[in-house]
Structures are given as structure tokens and as C-alpha cells.
SEDREN-395077 format. One record per residue: residue number from 1; y, z, x of N, C-alpha, C in turn. Coordinates in steps of 0.1 Angstrom, whole numbers, plus 5000, padded with zeros to 4 digits. Last residue first. Example, Ala and Ser with C-alpha at 12.3 -4.5 7.8 and 13.67 -1.06 7.14 Angstrom:
2
  donu  n_north  n_up  n_east  ca_north  ca_up  ca_east  c_north  c_up  c_east
     2     4978  5071    5128      4989   5071     5137     5000  5079    5129
     1     4943  5078    5132      4955   5078     5123     4967  5078    5132
REM end
This chain:
301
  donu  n_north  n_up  n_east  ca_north  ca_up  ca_east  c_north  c_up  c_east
   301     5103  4955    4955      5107   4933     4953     5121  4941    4941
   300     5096  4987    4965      5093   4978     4951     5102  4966    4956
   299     5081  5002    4991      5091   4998     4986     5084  4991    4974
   298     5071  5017    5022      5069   5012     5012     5079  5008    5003
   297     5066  5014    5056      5073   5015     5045     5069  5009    5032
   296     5056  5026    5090      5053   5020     5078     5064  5019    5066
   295     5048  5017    5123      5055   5022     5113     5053  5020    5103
   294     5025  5028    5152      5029   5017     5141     5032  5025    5128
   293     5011  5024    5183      5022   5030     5175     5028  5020    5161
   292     4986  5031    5204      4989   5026     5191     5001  5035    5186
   291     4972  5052    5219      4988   5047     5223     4994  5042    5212
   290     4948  5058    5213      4957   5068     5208     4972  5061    5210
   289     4926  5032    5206      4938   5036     5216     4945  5040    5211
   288     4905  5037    5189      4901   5043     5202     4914  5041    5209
   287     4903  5044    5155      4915   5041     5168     4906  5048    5178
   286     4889  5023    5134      4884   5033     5140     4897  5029    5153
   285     4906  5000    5114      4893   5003     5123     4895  5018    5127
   284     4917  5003    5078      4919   5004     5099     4903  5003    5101
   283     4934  4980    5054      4923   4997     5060     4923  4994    5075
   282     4946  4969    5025      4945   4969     5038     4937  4984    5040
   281     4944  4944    4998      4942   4956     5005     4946  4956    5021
   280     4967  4921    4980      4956   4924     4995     4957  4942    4997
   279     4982  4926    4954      4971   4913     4962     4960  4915    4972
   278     5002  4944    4954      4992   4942     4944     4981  4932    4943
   277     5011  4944    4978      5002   4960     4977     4995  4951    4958
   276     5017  4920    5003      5016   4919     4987     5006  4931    4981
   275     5027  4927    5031      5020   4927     5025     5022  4929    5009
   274     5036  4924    5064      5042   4924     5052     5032  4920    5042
   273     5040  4930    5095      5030   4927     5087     5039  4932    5074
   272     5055  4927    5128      5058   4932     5113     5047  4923    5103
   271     5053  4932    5159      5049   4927     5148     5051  4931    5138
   270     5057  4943    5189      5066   4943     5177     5063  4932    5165
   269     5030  4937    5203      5039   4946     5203     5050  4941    5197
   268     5004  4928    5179      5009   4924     5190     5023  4932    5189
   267     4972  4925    5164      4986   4936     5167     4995  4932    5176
   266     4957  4918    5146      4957   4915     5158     4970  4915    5162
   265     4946  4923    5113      4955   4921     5117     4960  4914    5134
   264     4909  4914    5112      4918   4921     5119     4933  4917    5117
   263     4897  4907    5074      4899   4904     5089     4910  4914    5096
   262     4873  4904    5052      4883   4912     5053     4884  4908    5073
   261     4855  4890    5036      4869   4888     5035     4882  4896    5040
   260     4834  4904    5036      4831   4890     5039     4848  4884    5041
   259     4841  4931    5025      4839   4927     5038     4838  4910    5042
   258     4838  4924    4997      4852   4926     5004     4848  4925    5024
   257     4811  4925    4995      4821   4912     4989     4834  4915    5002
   256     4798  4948    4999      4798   4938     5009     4808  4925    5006
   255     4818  4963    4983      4823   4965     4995     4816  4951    5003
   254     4805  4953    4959      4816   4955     4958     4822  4950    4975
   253     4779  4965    4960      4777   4953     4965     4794  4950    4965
   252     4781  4994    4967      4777   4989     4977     4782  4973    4974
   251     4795  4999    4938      4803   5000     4954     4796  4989    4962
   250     4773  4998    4924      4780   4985     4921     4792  4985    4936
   249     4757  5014    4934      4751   5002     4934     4762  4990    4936
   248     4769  5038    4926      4771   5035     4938     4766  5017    4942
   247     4790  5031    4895      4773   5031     4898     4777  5032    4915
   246     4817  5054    4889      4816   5039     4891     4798  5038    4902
   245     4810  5078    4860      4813   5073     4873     4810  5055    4881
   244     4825  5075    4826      4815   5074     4837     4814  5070    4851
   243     4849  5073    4813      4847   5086     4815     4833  5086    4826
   242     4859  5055    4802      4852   5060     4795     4843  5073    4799
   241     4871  5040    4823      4878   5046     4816     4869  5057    4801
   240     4851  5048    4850      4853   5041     4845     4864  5048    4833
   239     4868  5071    4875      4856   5069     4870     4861  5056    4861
   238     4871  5092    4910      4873   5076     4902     4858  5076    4894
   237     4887  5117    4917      4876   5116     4917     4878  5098    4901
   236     4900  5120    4954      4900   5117     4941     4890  5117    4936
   235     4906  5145    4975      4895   5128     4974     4896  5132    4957
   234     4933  5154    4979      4922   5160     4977     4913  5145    4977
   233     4952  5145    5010      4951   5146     4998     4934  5145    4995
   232     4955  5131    5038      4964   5145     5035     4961  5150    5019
   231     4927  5116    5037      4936   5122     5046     4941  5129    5045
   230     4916  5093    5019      4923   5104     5014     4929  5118    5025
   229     4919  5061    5013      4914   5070     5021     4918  5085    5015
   228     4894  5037    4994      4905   5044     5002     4907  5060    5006
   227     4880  5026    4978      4874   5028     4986     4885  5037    4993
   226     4893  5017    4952      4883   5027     4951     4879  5032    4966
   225     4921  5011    4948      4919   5017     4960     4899  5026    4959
   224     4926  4975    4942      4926   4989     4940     4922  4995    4952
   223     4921  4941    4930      4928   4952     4942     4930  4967    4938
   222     4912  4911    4930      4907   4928     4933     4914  4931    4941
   221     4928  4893    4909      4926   4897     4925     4919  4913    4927
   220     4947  4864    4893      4936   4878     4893     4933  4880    4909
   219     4979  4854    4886      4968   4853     4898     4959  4865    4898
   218     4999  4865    4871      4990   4860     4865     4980  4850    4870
   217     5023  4863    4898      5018   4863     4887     5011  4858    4878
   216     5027  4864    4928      5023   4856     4923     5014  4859    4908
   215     5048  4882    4929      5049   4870     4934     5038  4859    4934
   214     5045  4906    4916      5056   4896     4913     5056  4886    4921
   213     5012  4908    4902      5017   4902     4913     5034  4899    4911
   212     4993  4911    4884      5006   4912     4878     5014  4913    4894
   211     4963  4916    4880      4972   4898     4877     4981  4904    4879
   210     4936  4928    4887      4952   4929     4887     4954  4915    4889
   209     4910  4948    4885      4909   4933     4887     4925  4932    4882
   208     4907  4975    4877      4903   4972     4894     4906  4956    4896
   207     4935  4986    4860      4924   4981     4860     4921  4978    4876
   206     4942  5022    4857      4946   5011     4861     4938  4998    4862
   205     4950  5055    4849      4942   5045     4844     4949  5031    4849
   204     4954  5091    4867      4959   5070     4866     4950  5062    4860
   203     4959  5124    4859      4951   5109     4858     4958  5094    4855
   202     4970  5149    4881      4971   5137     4872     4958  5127    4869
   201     4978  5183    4882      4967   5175     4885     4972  5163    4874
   200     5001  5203    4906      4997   5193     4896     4988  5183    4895
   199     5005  5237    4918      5004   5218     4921     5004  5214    4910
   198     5012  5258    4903      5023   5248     4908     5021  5235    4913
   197     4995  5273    4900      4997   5275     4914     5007  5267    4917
   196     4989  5264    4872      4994   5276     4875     4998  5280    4890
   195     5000  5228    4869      4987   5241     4873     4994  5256    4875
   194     5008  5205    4854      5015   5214     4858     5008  5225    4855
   193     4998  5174    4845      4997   5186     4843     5005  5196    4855
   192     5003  5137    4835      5003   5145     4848     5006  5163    4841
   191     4986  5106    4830      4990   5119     4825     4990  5133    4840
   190     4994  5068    4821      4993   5087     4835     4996  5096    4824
   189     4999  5048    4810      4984   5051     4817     4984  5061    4828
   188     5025  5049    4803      5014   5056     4791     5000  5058    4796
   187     5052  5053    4816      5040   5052     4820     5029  5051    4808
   186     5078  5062    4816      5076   5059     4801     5055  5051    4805
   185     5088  5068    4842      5097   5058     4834     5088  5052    4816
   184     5080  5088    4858      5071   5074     4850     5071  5062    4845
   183     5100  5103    4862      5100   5090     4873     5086  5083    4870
   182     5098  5122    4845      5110   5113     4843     5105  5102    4853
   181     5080  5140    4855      5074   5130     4847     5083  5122    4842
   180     5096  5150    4877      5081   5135     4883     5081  5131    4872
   179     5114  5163    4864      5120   5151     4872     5107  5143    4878
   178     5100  5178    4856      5103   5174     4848     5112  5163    4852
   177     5093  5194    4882      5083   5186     4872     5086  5179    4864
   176     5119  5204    4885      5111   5194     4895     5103  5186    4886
   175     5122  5223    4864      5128   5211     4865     5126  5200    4872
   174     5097  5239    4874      5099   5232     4857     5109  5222    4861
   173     5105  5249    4897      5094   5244     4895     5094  5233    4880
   172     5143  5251    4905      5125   5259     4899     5119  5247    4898
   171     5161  5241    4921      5156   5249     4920     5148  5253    4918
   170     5150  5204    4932      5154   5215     4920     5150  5224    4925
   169     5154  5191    4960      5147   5193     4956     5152  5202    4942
   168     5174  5159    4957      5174   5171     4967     5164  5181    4958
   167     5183  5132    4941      5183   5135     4961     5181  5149    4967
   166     5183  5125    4919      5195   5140     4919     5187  5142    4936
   165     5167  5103    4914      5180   5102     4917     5189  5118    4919
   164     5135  5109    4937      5142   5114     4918     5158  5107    4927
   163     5126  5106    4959      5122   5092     4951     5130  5094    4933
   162     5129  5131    4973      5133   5118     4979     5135  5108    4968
   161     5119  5150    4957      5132   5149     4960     5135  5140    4968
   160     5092  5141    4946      5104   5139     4935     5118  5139    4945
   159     5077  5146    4971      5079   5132     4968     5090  5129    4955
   158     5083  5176    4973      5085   5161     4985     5089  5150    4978
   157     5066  5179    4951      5078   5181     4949     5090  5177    4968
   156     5039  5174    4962      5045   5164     4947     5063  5167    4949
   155     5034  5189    4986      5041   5176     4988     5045  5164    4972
   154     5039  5215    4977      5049   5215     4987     5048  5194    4987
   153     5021  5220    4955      5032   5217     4953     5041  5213    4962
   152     4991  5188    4959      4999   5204     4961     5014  5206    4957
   151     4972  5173    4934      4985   5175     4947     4992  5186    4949
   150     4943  5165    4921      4953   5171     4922     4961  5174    4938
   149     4931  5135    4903      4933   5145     4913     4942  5153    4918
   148     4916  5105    4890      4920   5121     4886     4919  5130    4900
   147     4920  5074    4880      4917   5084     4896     4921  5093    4890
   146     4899  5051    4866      4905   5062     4859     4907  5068    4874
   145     4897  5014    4854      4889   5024     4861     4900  5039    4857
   144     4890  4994    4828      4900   5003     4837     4889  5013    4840
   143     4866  4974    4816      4867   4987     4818     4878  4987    4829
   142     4858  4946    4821      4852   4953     4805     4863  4968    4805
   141     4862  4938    4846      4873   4933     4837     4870  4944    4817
   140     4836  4946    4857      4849   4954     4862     4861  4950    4852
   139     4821  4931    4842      4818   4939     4843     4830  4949    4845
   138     4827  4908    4850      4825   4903     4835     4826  4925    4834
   137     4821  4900    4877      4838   4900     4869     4838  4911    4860
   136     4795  4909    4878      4801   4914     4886     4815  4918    4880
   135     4786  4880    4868      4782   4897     4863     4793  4906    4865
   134     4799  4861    4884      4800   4865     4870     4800  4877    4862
   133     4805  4877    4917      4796   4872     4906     4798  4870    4891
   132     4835  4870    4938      4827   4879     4925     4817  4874    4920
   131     4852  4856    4951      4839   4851     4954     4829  4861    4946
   130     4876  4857    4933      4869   4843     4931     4853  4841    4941
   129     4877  4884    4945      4875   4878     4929     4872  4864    4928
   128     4886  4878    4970      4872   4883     4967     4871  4886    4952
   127     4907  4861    4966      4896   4858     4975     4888  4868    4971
   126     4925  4880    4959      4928   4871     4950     4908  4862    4956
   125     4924  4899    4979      4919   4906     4966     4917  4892    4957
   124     4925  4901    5012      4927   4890     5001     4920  4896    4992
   123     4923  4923    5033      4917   4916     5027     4923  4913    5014
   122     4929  4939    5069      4937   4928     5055     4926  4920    5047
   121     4932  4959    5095      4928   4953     5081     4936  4946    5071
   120     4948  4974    5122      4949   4975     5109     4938  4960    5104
   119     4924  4983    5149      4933   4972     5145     4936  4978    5127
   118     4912  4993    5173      4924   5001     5164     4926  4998    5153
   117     4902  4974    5202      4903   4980     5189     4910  4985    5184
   116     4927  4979    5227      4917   4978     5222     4911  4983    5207
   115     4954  4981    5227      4944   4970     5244     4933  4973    5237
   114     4978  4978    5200      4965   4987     5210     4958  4976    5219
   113     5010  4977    5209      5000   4969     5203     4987  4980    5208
   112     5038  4995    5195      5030   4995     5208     5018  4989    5201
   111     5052  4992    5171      5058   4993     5182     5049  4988    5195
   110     5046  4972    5143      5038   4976     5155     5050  4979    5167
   109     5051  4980    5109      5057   4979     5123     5049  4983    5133
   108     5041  4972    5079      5042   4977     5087     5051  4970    5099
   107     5046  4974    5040      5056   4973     5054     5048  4979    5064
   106     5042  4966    5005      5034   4976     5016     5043  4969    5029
   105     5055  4965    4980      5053   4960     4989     5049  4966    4998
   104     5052  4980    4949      5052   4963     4955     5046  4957    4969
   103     5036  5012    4949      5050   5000     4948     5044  4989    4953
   102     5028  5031    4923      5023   5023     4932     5034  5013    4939
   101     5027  5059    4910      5037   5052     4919     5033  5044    4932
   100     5006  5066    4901      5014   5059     4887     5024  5053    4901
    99     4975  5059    4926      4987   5070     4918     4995  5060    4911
    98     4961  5045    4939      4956   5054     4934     4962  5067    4923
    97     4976  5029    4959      4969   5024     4945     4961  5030    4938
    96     4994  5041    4978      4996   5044     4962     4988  5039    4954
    95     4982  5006    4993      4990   5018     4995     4996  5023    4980
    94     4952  4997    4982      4962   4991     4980     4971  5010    4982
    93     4923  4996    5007      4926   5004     4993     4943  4993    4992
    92     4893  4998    5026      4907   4990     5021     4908  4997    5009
    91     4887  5028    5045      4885   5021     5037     4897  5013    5027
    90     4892  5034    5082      4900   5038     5070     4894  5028    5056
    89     4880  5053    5112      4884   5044     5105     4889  5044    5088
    88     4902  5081    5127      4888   5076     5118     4891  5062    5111
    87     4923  5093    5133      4917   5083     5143     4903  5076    5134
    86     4951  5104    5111      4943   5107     5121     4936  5096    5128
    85     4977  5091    5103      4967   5096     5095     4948  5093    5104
    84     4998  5082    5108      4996   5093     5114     4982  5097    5110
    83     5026  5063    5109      5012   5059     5105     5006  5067    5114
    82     5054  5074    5099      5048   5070     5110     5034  5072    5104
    81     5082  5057    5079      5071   5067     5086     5060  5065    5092
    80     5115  5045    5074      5099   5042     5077     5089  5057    5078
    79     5133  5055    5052      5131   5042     5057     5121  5039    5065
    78     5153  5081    5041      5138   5077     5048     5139  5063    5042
    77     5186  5085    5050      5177   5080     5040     5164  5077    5046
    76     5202  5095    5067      5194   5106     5061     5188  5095    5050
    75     5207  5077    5088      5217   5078     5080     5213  5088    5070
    74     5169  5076    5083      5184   5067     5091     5196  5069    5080
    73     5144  5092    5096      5154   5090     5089     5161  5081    5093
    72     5110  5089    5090      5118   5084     5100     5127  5082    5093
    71     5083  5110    5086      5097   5108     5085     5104  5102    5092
    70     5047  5121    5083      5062   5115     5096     5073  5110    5089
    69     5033  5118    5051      5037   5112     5060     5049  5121    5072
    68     5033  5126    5028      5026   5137     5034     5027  5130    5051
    67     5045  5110    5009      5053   5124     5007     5049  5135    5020
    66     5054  5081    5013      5040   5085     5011     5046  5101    5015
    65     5076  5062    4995      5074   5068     5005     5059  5077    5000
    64     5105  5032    4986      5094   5045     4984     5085  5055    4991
    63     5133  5020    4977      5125   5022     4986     5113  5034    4981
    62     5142  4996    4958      5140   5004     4960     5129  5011    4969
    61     5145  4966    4961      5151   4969     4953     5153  4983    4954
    60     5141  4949    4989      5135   4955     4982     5148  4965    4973
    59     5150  4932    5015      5143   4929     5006     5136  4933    5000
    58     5167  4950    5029      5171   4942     5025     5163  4931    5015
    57     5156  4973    5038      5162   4978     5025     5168  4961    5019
    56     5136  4960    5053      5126   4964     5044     5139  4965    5031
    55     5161  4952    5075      5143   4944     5068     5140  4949    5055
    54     5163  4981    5086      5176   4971     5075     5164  4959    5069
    53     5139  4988    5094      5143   4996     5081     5154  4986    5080
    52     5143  4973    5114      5126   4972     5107     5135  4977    5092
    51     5162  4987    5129      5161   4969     5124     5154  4970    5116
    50     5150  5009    5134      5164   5007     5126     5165  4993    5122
    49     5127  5003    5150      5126   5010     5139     5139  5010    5130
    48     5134  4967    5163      5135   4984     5169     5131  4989    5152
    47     5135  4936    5171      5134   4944     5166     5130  4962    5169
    46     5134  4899    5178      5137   4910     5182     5137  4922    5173
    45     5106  4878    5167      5112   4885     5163     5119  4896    5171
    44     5075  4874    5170      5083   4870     5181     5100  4877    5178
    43     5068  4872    5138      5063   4875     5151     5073  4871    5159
    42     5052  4883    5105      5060   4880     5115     5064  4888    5128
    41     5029  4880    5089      5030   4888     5102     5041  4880    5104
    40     5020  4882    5052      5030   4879     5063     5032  4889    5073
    39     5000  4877    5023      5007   4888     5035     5012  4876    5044
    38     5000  4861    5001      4993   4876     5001     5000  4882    5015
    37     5004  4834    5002      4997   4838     5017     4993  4850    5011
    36     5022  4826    4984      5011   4815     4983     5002  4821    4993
    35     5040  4850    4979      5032   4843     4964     5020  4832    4970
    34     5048  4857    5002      5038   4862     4999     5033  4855    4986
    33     5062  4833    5005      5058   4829     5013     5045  4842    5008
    32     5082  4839    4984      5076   4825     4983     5061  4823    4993
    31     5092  4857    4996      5088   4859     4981     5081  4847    4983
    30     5111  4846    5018      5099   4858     5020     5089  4859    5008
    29     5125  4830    5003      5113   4828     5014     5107  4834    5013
    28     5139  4847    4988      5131   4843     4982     5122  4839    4991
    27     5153  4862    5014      5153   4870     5003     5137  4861    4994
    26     5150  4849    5042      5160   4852     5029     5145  4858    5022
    25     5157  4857    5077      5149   4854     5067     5152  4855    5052
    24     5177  4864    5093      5181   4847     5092     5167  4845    5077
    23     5172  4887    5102      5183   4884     5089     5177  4871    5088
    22     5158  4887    5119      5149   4891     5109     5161  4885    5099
    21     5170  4861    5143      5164   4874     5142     5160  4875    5123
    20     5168  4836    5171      5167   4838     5157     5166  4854    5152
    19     5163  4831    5193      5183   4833     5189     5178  4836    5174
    18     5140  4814    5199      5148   4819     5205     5157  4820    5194
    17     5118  4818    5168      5120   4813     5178     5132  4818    5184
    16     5091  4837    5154      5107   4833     5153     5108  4827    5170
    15     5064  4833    5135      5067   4827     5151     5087  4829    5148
    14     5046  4839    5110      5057   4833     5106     5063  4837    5124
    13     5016  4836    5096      5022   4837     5107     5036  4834    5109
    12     4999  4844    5066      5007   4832     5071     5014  4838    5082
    11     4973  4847    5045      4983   4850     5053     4986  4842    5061
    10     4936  4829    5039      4950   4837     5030     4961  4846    5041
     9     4918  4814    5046      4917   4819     5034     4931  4827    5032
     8     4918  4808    5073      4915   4796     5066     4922  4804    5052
     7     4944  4828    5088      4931   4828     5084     4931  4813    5078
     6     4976  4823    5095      4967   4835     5099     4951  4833    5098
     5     4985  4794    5098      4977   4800     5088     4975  4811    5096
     4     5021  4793    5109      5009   4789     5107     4998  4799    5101
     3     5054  4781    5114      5049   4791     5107     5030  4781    5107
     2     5083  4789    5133      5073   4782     5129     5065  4789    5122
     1     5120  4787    5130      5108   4795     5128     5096  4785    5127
REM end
């Protein structure tokens, strides 16, 4: 394998050479290689959506899943899904980083590269906190931010029967529920409600400036989803923890930070992009080539 800088400032290119394939990658490399880069394209690589998925179950503890997504089963276990979420461009966010079930590792797969534009996004959170203003820090670090919003019943109770250990949906409503708020595991910054129509409305308290990286811990980094997308779900509504909306002032200058740091993935037909979800954001361009095909997976290290 060769391996070179993706950017001056953060990800790393990892080139497989002949006879080599995704096994030959271990377990801590890969860990090693997000603790100092934030993400990983690896490239040249033989691979299909069933390879991609032995990849993801082999370096991750548990797998996870976006409830409103494509499905891609193997052996009936979801293992990837398909990146469906319409043609509009997309604001960087951290996948889940707006919900108590945020996982570790963000997974993509380029089956088909786009011939133009499309491109997924990658911005270094650890990089646009050190290019922060003091003010700026001093400001976002005072205050957890807060996402409150509500989810229908057809996809909260999706996401319990894939991600609960009893693998299949409950009979009633009350037991479902009581299998999401089992899968907090004891959360104290969520609170989740059970609406008369059955969806459920939650609040996430999380801070917008994150050290807790397993791979590179107690490394600060902007990472959240204030800007992110909302597609199959209501638009959240993000306030500080005290209950005041975030200034648009402070977005605007927020976003030009992150823009100065934010670059093209540059897609090439079977690429795998592997990403640190508590380090680097990611977002899209705007798809002009509908051909674009590209998988996804989520998961926890």
C-alpha cells in the first residue's frame, strides 16, 4: 500500500497495490490512520457492496443505520444503504449528529464516480477550531447547543427494530418505546416523549466543540450538525442550552470558517471514504450526475 496526503491540512489516501485487498487492512492501522488524518479514501482496492459490508463489520463493534434510508441486506443484516437523499446540495453536519444515536464511524462506497460535479465534502472540525476566533471559541465552548424534533412512528420504530437486540419490531407501541429509551443506555443529555399519534418528539444536548474522538481523544474540533440536512425528517429546531436560538450572525461567520476548510472528496469508481463522524463533517455538492452511485454505513470502533 501507498499512502499520501489527500490535502495539506487533514486525510490520507491509502493506493492498494496489485494482489492486495481490504482484509490485508488491520484493525488498529485503520485507527491509527483516522487519529492523525480524520478520514481515509482508500483506493485501488478490489471491491463490490458485500466486500464493503465484510470492511465495515470488520472494523466496528456494532453496526448502525439511518432508519429512512435504501436498504442493502446481506444474510438479512443491513450493512449498507444507499445515498438517496435527493439532488440538492447538502450542508456539513456529522451523520446522526443531531440525535442521542450518533455513531463513530461514518462509511462510504463509490460504485459509479460522477464525470461531473456531485462530489461528497469533507471538512476537518479539528482545523476549523484552531482557525476559530477566540471570541468565537470562548463562545460556543460557554454553551451545549440543544436539537429538538420530532420523528414519525413508521421510521423511530424502523430504527428500534434493526438497532434493539430482540431484531424485530414489538407488538405495541409502548414496548417499542420502551426499547428506544433502553437504547440510550442511561443518556442523561436526551429526552425522548411518546406523542399521541405515536411519533416521538426528543431533545439532544451536545456540545458544538467535541474532544471525545476514539481515535483521537481529547483533540477539540467543531463538529456538529447545525448546518445539516434534513431530507426525510422534520428540520430540527437548534438552540443554545438555555433555550436561545443560535444568532444567524454567528452561523454566517461559523459557515465562512468551515468553508475555508472544506474540500471535494474526488470520487473515483470504487473508492471507500472512511471518516472520523466525531472529527470531520461531510455534505454534497449539488448532483448534476444522476449516475452517481454511492453506499453508505454507519457504525461504532
Amino acid at each position: 500500500m501507498q499512502t499520501a496526503a489527500h490535502t495539506r491540512q487533514a486525510g490520507l489516501v491509502v493506493q492498494g497495490e496489485a494482489g492486495e485487498t481490504l482484509a490485508s487492512i488491520g484493525k488498529a492501522q485503520l485507527a491509527g490512520w483516522l487519529g492523525a488524518h480524520g478520514y481515509v479514501v482508500l483506493r485501488g482496492f478490489p471491491c463490490d457492496v458485500p466486500g464493503f459490508s465484510d470492511l465495515v463489520r470488520a472494523h466496528s463493534s456494532r453496526i448502525s443505520l439511518d432508519p429512512a434510508r435504501q436498504f442493502h441486506d446481506q444474510d438479512g443484516k443491513v450493512l449498507a444503504q444507499k445515498v438517496d437523499a435527493g439532488s440538492d446540495a447538502i450542508g456539513l453536519h456529522c451523520e446522526n449528529g443531531n440525535s442521542p444515536f450518533w455513531p463513530d464511524l461514518c462509511w462510504f462506497f463509490c460504485t459509479q464516480a460522477p464525470a461531473v460535479g456531485s462530489q461528497t465534502t469533507v471538512c476537518d472540525g479539528a482545523a476549523v477550531y484552531r482557525d476559530l476566533s477566540p471570541q468565537m471559541r470562548t463562545a460556543l465552548l460557554g454553551q451545549d447547543i440543544v436539537y429538538t424534533r420530532s420523528v414519525g412512528e413508521a421510521l423511530w420504530k424502523n430504527y428500534v427494530r434493526h438497532a434493539s437486540d430482540a431484531g424485530q419490531e414489538a407488538a405495541d407501541t409502548r414496548t417499542c418505546f420502551e426499547r428506544l429509551l433502553a437504547l440510550l443506555d442511561g443518556n442523561v443529555n436526551t429526552q425522548i416523549e411518546l406523542n399521541a399519534d405515536h411519533s416521538v418528539t426528543y431533545s439532544f444536548r451536545t456540545p458544538s466543540i467535541l474532544a471525545r474522538s476514539p481515535f483521537s481523544p481529547g483533540r477539540p474540533a467543531f463538529a456538529n450538525s447545525i448546518f445539516g440536512p434534513s431530507f426525510n425528517y422534520e428540520r430540527p429546531r437548534i438552540t443554545f442550552a438555555d433555550g436561545t436560538p443560535l444568532p444567524e450572525a454567528m452561523r454566517a461567520a461559523l459557515d465562512a470558517v468551515c468553508q475555508r476548510h472544506t474540500v471535494d472528496v474526488g470520487w473515483r469508481d470504487n473508492d471507500i471514504v472512511v471518516i472520523d463522524n466525531a472529527r470531520v463533517m461531510h455534505g454534497r455538492r449539488r448532483i448534476e450526475d444522476t449516475r452517481r452511485t454511492i453506499f453508505n454505513a454507519l457504525s461504532y470502533y
